[in-house]
TORKOL-959502 format. One line per field, with one value per residue: residue in one letter; x, y, z of N, C-alpha, C, O in turn. Coordinates in nm, 4 decimals, m for minus. Layout:
N
resn	c(A; ...) .
n_x	c(X; ...) .
n_y	c(Y; ...) .
n_z	c(Z; ...) .
ca_x	c(X; ...) .
ca_y	c(Y; ...) .
ca_z	c(Z; ...) .
c_x	c(X; ...) .
c_y	c(Y; ...) .
c_z	c(Z; ...) .
o_x	c(X; ...) .
o_y	c(Y; ...) .
o_z	c(Z; ...) .
//
This chain:
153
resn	c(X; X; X; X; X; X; X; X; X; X; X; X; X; X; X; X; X; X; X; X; X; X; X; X; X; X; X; X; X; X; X; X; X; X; X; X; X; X; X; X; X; X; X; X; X; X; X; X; X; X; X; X; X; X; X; X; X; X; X; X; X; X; X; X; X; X; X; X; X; X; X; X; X; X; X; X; X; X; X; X; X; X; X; X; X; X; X; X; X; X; X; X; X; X; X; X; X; X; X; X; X; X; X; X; X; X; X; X; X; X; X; X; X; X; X; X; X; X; X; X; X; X; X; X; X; X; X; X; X; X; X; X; X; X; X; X; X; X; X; X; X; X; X; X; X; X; X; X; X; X; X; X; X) .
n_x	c(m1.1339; m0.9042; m0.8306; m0.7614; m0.4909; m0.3470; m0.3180; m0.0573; m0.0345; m0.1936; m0.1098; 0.1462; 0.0500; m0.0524; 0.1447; 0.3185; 0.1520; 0.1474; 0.3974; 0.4690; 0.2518; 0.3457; 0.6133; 0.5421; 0.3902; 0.5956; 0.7617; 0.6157; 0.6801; 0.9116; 1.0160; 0.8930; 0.9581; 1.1324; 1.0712; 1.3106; 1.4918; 1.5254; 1.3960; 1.4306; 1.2064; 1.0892; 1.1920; 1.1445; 0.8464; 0.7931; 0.8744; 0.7086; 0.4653; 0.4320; 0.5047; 0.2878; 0.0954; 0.1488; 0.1417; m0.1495; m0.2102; m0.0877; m0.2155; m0.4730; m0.4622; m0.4734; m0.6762; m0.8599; m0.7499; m0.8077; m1.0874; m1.1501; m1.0732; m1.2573; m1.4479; m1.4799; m1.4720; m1.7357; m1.8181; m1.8063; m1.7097; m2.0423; m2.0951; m2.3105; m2.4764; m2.2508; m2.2340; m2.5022; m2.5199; m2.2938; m2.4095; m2.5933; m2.5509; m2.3576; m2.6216; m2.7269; m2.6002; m2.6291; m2.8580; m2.9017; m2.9270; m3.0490; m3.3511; m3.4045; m3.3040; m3.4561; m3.5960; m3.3590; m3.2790; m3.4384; m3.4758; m3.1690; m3.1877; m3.3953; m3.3047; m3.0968; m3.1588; m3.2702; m3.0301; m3.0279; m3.0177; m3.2271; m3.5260; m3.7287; m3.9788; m4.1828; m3.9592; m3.7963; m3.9198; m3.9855; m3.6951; m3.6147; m3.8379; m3.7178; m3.4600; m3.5516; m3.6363; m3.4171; m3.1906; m3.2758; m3.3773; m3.0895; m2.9414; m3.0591; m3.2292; m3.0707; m2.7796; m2.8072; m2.7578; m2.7500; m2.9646; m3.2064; m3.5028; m3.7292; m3.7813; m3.9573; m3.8807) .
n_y	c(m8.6491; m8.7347; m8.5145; m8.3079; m8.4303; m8.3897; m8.0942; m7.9185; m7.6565; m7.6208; m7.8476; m7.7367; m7.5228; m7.6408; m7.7132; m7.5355; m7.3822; m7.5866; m7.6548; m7.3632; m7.3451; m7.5452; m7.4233; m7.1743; m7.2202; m7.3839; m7.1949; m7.0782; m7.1238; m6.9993; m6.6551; m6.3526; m6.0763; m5.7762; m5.5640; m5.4387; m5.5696; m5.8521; m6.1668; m6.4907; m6.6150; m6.4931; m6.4126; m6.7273; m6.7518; m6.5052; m6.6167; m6.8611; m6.7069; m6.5189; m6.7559; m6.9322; m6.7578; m6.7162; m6.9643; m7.0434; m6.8106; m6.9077; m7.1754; m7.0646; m6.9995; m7.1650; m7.3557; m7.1496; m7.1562; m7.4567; m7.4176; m7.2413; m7.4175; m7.6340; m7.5403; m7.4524; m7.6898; m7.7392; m7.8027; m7.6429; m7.4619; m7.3443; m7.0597; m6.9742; m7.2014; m7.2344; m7.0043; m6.9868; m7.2013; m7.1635; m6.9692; m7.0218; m7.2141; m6.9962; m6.8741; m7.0668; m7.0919; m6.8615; m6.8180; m7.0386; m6.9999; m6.7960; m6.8641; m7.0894; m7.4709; m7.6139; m7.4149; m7.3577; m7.5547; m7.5637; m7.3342; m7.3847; m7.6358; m7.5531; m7.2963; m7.4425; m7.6068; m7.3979; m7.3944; m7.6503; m7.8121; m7.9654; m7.9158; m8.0284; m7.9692; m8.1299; m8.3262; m8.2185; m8.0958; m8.3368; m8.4242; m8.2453; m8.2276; m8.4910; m8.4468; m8.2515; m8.4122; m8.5835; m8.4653; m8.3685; m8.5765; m8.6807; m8.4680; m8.2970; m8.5100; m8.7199; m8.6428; m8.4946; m8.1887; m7.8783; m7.7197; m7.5049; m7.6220; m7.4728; m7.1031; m7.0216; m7.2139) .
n_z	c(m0.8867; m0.9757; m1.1992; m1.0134; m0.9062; m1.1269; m1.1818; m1.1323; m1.0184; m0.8376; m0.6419; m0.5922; m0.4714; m0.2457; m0.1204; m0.0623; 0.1450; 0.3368; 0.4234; 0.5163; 0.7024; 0.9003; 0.9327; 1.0780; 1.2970; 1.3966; 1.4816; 1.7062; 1.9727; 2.0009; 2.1376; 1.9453; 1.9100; 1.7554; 1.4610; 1.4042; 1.6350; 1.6290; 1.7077; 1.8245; 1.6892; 1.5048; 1.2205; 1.1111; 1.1583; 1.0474; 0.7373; 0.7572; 0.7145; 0.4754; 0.3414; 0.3741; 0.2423; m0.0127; m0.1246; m0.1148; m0.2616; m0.5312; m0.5485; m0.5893; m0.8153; m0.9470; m0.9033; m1.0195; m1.2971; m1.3845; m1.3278; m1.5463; m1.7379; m1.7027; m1.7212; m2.0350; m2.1219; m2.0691; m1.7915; m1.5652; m1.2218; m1.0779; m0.8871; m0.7219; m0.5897; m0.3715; m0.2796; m0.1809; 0.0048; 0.1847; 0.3050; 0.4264; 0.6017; 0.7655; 0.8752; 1.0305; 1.2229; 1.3622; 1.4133; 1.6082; 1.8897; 1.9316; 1.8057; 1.8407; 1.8214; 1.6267; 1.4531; 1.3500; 1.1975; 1.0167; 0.8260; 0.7609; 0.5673; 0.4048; 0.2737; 0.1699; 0.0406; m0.2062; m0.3379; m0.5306; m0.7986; m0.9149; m0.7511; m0.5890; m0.3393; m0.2132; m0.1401; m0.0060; 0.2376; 0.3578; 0.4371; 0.5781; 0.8031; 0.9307; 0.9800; 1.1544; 1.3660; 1.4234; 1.5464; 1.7425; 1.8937; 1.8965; 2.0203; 2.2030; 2.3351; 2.3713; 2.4027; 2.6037; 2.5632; 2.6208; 2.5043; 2.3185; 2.1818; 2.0472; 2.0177; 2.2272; 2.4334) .
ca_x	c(m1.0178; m0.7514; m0.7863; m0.6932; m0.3976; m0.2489; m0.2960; 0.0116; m0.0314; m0.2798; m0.0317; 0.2729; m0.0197; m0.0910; 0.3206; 0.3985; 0.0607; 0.1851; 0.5051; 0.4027; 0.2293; 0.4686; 0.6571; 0.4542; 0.3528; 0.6884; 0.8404; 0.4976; 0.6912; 1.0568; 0.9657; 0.9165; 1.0653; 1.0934; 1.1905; 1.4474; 1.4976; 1.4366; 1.3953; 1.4803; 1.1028; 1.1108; 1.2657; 1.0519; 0.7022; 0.7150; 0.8758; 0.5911; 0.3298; 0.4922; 0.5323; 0.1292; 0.0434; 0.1967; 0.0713; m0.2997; m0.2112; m0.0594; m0.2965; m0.6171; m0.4472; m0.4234; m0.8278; m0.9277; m0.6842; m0.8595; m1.2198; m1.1801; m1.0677; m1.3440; m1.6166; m1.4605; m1.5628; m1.8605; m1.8707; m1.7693; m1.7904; m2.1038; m2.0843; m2.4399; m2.4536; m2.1342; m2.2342; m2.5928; m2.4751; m2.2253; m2.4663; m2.7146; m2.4122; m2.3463; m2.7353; m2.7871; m2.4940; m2.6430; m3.0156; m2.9483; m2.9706; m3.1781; m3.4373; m3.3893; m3.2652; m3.6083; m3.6162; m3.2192; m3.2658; m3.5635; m3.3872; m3.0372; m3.2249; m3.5245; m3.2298; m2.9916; m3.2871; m3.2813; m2.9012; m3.0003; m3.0498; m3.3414; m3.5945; m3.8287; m4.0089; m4.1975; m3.8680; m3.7188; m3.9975; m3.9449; m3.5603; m3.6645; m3.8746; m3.6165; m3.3024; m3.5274; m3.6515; m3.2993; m3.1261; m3.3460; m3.3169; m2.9363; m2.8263; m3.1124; m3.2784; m3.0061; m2.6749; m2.8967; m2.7198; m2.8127; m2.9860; m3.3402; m3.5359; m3.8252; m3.7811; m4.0145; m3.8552) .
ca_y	c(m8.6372; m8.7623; m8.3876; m8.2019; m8.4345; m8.3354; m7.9539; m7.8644; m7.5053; m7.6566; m7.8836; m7.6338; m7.4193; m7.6686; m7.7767; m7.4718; m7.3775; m7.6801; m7.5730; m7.2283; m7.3449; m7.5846; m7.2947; m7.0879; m7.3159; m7.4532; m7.1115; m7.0427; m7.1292; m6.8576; m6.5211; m6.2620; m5.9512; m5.6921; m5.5735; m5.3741; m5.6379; m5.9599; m6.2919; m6.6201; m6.6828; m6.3544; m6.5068; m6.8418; m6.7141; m6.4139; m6.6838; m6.9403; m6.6614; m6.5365; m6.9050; m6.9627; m6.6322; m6.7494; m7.1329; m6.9494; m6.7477; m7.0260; m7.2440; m6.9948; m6.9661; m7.3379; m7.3517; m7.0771; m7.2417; m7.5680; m7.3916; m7.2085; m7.5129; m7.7291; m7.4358; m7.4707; m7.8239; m7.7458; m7.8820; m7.5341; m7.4607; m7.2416; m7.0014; m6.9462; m7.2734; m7.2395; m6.9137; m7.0554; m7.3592; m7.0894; m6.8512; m7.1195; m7.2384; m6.8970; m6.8227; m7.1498; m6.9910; m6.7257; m6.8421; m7.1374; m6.9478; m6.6914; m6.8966; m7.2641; m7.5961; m7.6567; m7.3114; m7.3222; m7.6925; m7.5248; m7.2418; m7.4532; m7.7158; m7.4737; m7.2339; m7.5499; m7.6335; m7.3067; m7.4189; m7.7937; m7.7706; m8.0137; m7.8587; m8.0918; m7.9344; m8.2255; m8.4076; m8.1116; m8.1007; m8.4619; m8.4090; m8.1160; m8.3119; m8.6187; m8.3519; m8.2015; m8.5311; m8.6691; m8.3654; m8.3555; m8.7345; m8.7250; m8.3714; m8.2947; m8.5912; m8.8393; m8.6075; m8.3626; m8.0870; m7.7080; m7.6266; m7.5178; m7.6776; m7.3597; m6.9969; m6.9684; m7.3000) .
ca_z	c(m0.7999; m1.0632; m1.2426; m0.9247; m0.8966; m1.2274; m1.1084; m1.0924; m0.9798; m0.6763; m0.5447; m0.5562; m0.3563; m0.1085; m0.0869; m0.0073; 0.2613; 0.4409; 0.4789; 0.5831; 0.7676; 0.9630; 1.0194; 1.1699; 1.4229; 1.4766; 1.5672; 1.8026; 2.1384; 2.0599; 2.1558; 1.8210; 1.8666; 1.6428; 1.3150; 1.4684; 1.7239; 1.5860; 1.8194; 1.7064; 1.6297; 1.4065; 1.0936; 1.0876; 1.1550; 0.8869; 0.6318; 0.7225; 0.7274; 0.3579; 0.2438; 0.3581; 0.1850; m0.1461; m0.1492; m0.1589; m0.4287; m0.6249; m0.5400; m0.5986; m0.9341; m1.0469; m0.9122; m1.1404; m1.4363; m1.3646; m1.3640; m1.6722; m1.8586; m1.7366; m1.8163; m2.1557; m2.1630; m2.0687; m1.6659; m1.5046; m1.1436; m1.0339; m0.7485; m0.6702; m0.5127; m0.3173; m0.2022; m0.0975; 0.1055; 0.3024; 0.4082; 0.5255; 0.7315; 0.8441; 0.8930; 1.1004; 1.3367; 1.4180; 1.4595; 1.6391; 1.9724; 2.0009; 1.7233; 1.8635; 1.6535; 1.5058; 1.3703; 1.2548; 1.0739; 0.8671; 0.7762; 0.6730; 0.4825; 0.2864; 0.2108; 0.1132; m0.0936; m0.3167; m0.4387; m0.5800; m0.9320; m0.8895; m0.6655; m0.5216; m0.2391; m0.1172; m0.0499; 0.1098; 0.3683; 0.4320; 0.5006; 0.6916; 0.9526; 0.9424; 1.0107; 1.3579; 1.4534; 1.4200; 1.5770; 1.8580; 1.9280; 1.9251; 2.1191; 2.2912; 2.4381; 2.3696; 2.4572; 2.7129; 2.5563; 2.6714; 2.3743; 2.3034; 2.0672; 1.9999; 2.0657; 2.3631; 2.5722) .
c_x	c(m0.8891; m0.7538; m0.7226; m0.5161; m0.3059; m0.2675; m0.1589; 0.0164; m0.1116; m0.1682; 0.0824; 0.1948; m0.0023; 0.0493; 0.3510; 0.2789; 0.1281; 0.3109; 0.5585; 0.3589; 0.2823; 0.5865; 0.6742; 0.4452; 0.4741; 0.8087; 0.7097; 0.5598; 0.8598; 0.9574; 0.9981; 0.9894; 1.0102; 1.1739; 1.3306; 1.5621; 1.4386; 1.4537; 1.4202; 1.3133; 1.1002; 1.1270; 1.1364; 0.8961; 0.7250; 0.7476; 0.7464; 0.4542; 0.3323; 0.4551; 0.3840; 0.1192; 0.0382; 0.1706; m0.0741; m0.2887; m0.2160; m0.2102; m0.4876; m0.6243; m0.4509; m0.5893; m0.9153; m0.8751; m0.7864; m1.0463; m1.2711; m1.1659; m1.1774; m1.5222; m1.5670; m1.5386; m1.6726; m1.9341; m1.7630; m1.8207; m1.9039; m2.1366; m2.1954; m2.4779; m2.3567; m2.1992; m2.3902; m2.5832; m2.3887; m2.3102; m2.5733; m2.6566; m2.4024; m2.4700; m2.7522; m2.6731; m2.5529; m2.7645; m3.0092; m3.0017; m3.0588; m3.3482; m3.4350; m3.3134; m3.3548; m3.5943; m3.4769; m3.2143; m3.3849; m3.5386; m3.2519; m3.1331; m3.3247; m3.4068; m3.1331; m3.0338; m3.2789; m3.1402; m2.9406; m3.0402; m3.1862; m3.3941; m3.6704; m3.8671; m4.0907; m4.1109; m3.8013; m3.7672; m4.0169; m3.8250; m3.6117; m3.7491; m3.7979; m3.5036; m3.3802; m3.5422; m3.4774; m3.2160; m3.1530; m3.2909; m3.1859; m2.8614; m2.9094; m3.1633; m3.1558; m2.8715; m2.7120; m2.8099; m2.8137; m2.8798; m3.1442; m3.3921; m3.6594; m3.7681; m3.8495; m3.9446; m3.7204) .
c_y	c(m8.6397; m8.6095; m8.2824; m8.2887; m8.3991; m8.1910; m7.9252; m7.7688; m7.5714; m7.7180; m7.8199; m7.5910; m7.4830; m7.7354; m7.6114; m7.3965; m7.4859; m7.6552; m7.4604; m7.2510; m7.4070; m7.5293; m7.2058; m7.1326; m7.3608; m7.3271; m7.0300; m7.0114; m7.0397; m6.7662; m6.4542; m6.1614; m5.8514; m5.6496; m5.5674; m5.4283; m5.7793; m6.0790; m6.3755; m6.7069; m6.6050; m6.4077; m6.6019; m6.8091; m6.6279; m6.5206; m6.7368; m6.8243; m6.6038; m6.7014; m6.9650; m6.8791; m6.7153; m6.8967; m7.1120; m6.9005; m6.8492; m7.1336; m7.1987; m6.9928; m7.1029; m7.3537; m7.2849; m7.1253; m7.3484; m7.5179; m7.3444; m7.3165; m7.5827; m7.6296; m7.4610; m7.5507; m7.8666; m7.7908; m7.7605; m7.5161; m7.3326; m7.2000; m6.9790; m7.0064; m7.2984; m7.1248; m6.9315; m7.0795; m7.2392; m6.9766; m6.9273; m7.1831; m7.1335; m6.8780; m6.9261; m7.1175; m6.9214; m6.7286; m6.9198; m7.0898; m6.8822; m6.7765; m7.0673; m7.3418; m7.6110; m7.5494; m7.3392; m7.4294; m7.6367; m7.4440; m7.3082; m7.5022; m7.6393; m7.4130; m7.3321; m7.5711; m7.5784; m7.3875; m7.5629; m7.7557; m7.8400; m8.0212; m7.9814; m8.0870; m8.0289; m8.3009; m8.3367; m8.0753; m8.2436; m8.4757; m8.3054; m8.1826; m8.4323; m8.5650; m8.3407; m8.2926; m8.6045; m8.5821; m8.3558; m8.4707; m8.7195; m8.6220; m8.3190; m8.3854; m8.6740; m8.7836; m8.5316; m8.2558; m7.9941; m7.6795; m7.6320; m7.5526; m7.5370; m7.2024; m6.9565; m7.0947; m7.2700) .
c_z	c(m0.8810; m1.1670; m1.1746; m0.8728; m1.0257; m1.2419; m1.0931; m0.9750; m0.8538; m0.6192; m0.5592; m0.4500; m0.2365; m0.0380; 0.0026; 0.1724; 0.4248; 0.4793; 0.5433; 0.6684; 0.9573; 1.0387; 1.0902; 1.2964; 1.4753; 1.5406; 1.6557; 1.9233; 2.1084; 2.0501; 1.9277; 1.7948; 1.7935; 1.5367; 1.3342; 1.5607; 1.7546; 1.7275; 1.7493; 1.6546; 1.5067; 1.2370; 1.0697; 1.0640; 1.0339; 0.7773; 0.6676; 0.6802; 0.5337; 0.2580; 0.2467; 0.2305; 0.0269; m0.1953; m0.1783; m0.2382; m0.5310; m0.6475; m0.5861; m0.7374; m0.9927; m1.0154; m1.0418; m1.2149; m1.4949; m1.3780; m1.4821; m1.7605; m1.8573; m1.7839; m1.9650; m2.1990; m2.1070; m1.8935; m1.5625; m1.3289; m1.1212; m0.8956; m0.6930; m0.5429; m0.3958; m0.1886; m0.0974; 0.0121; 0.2203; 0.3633; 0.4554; 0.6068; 0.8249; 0.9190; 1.0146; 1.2257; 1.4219; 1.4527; 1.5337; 1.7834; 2.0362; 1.9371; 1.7949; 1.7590; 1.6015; 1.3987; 1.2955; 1.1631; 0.9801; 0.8037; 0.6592; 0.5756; 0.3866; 0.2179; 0.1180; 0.0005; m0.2600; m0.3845; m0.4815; m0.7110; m0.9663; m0.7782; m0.6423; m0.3837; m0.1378; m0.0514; 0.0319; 0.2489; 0.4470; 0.4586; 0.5857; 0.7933; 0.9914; 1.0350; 1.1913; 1.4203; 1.5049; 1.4926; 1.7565; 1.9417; 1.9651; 1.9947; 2.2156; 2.3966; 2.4566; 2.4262; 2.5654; 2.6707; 2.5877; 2.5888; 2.3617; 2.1646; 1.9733; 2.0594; 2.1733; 2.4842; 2.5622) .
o_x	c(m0.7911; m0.6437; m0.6542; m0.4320; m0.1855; m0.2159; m0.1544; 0.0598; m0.0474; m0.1120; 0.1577; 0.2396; 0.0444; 0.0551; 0.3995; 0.3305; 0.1429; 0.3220; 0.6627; 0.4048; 0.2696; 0.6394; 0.7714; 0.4950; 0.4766; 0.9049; 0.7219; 0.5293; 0.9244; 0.8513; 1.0719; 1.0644; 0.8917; 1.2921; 1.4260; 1.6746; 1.3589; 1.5217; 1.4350; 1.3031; 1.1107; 1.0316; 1.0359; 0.8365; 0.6833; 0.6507; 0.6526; 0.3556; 0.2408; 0.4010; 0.3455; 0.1346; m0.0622; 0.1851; m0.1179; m0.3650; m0.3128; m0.2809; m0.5848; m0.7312; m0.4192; m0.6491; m0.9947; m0.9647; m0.8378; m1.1220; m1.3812; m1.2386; m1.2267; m1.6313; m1.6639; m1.6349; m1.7110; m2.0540; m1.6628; m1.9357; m1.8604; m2.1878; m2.1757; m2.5037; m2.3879; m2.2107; m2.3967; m2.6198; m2.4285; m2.2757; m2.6467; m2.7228; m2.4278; m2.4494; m2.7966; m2.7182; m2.5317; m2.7988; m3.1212; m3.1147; m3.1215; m3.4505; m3.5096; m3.2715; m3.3325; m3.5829; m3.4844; m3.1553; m3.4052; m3.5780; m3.2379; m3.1701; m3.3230; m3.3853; m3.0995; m2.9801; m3.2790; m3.1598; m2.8374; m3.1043; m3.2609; m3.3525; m3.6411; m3.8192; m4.0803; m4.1354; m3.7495; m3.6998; m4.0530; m3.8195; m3.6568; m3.6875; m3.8243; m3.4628; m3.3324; m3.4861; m3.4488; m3.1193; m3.0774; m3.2000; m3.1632; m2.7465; m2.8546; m3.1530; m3.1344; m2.8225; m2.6140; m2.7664; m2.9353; m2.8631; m3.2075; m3.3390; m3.6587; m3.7038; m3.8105; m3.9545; m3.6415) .
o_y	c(m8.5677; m8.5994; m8.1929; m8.2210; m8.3825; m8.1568; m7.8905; m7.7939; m7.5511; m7.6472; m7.9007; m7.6067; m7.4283; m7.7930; m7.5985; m7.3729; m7.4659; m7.6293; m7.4541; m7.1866; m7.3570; m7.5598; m7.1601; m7.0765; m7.3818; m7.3482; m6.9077; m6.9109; m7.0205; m6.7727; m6.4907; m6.1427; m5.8308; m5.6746; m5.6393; m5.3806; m5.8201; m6.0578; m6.3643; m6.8180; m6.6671; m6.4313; m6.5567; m6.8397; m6.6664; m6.5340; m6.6733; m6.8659; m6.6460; m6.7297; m7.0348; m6.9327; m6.7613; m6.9263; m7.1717; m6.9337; m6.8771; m7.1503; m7.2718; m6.9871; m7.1180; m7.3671; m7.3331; m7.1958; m7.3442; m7.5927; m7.3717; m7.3196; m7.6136; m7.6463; m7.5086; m7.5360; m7.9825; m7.8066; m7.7968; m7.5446; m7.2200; m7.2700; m6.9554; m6.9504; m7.3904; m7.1411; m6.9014; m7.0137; m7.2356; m6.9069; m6.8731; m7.2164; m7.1512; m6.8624; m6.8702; m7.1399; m6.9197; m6.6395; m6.9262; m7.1297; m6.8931; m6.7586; m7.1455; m7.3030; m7.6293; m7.5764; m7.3432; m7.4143; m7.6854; m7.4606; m7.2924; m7.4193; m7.6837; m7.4577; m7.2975; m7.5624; m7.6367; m7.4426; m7.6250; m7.6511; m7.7794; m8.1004; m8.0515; m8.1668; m8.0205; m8.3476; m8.3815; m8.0389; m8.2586; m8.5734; m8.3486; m8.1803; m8.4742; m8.6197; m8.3799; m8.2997; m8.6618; m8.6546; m8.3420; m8.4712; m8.7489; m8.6442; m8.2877; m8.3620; m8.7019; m8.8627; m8.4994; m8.2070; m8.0135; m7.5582; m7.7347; m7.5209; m7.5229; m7.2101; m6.8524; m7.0735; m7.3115) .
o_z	c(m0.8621; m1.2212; m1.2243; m0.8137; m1.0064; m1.3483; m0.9751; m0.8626; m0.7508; m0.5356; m0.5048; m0.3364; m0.1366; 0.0706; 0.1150; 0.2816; 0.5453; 0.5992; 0.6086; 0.7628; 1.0691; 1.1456; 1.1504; 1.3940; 1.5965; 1.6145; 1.6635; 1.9874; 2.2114; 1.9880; 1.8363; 1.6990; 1.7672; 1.5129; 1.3045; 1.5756; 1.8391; 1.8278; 1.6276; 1.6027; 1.4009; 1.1629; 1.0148; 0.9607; 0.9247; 0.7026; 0.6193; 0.6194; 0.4630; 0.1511; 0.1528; 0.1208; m0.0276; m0.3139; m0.2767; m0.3289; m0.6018; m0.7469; m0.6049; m0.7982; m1.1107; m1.1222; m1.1227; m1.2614; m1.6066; m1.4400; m1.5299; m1.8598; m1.9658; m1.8383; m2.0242; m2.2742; m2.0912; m1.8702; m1.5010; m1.2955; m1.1452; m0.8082; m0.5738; m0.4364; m0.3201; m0.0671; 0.0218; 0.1095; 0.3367; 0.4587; 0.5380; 0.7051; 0.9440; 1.0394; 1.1149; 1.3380; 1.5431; 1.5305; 1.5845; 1.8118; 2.1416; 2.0031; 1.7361; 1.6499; 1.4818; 1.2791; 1.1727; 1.0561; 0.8689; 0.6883; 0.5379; 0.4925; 0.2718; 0.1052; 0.0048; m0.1099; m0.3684; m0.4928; m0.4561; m0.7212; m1.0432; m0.6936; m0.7391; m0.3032; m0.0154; 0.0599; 0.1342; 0.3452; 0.5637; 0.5333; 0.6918; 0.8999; 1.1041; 1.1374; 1.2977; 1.5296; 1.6100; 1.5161; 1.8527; 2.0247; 2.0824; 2.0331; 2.3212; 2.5170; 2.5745; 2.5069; 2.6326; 2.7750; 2.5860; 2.5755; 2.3864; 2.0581; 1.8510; 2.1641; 2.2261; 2.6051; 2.6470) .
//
């Protein structure tokens, strides 16, 4: 944590996001207008949406700074994993419905699986029956949520 506070370039990013963003939101309720015919929200929103824009840049740029130096020294981040973990997020989205929660927690967690750098598939199938038992328990039986637990109920 104490390397991302001496980031510079990140916290300019996220100084100025927040402020952008602040902006944005705080000219939400004047009307906009147009170029030609600005409103008194007009002004505020494009700065905040501008002043976001450019806190992401900054900020995307002090990340990568900060990643290349620590790949230097040898403790770099890798995207494999990153990109894993988000499409077994996305994937469990999009299955949970038509596939049930049983099916979408075996899916997240096997796929989660592939990104650990130490595989151990017996413990992954014991989180994997822990996750539906525990899932089940707490939104199906225990909250009665709407939700099916198999693809045929």
């Amino acid at each position: 944590m104490n390397q991302y506070l001496k980031n510079k370039d990140l916290l300019a990013g996220l100084m100025f996001i927040t402020i952008g963003v602040i902006f944005t939101v705080g000219a939400y309720n004047y009307t906009m207008g147009t170029a030609a015919r600005m409103g008194p929200g007009y002004f505020p929103r494009i700065l905040g949406v501008m002043m976001t824009a450019l806190g992401v840049l900054i900020a995307a740029i002090g990340l990568k700074n900060q990643a290349q130096a620590a790949a230097s020294d040898g403790i770099g981040w890798t995207w494999k994993p990153v990109f894993i973990l988000t499409l077994a997020v996305v994937l469990f989205g999009a299955v949970l419905q038509p596939l049930g929660m049983i099916v979408a927690i075996i899916l997240l967690t096997f796929i989660s699986g592939i990104a650990a750098h130490d595989k151990n598939y017996r413990e992954l199938a014991m989180i994997t029956v822990i996750m539906c038992l525990f899932c089940a328990a707490v939104f199906v039986w225990g909250l009665k949520l709407q939700m099916k637990l198999f693809p045929w109920s």
